[in-house]
C-alpha positions in Angstrom: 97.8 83.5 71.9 98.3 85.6 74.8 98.9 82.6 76.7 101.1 81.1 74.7 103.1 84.3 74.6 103.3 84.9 78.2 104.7 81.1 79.0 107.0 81.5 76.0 108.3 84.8 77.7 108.4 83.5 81.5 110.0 80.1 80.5 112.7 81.8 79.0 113.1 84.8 81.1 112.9 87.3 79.2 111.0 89.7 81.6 112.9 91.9 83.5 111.8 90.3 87.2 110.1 94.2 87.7 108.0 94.2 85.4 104.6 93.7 87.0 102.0 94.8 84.6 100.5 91.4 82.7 101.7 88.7 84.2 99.9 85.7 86.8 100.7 87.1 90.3 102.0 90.3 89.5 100.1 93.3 90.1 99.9 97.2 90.8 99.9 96.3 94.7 103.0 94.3 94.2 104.8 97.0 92.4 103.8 99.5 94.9 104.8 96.8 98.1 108.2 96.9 95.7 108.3 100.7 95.9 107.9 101.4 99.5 110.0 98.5 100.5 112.7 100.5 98.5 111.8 103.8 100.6 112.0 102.1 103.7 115.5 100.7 103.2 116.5 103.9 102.1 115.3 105.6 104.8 117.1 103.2 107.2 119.9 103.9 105.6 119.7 107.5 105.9 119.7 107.6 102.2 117.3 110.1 99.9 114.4 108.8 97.7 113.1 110.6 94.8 110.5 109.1 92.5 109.1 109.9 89.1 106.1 108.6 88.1 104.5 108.6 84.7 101.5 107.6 83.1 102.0 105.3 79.9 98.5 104.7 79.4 98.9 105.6 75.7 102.3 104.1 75.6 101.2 101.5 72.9 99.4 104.1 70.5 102.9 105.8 69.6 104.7 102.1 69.0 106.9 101.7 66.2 105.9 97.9 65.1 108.4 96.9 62.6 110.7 97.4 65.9 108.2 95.6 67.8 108.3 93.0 65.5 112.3 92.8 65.2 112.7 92.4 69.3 110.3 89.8 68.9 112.0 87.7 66.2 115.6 88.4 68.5 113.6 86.9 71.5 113.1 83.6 69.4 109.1 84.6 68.4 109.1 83.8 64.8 106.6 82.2 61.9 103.2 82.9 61.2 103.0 84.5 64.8 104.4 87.9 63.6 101.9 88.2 60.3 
């Protein structure tokens, strides 16, 4: 399932090209690579950085699912795949 879902969602793009977490060939190293490449240019440019960073480890524990389900139906996921 997870597999079908993940080549339904990168066949279509429907990712945001950022997001890195649980996708082939993405990983924490390649969001980090994206972070500092962003400082650096900054910095080049004499312009500030500021980051926040926030742990969503729980993120999915507090997810309303009948929205869940809704953005999955918009995004052309539909049939016995959302029972």
């Amino acid at each position: 399932m997870f597999k079908r879902l993940s080549d339904f969602l990168e066949n279509n793009n429907i990712l945001y090209e950022y997001q890195f977490g649980f996708r082939k060939n993405y990983s924490t190293s390649h969001a980090m690579m994206e972070v500092m490449d962003n400082i650096y240019q900054n910095w080049d440019n004499h312009e500030l950085t500021i980051g926040i960073f926030l742990d969503l480890q729980k993120a999915f524990d507090t997810v309303n699912y009948d929205i869940l389900l809704k953005k999955l139906e918009i995004y052309g996921i539909r049939g016995i795949v959302l029972k």
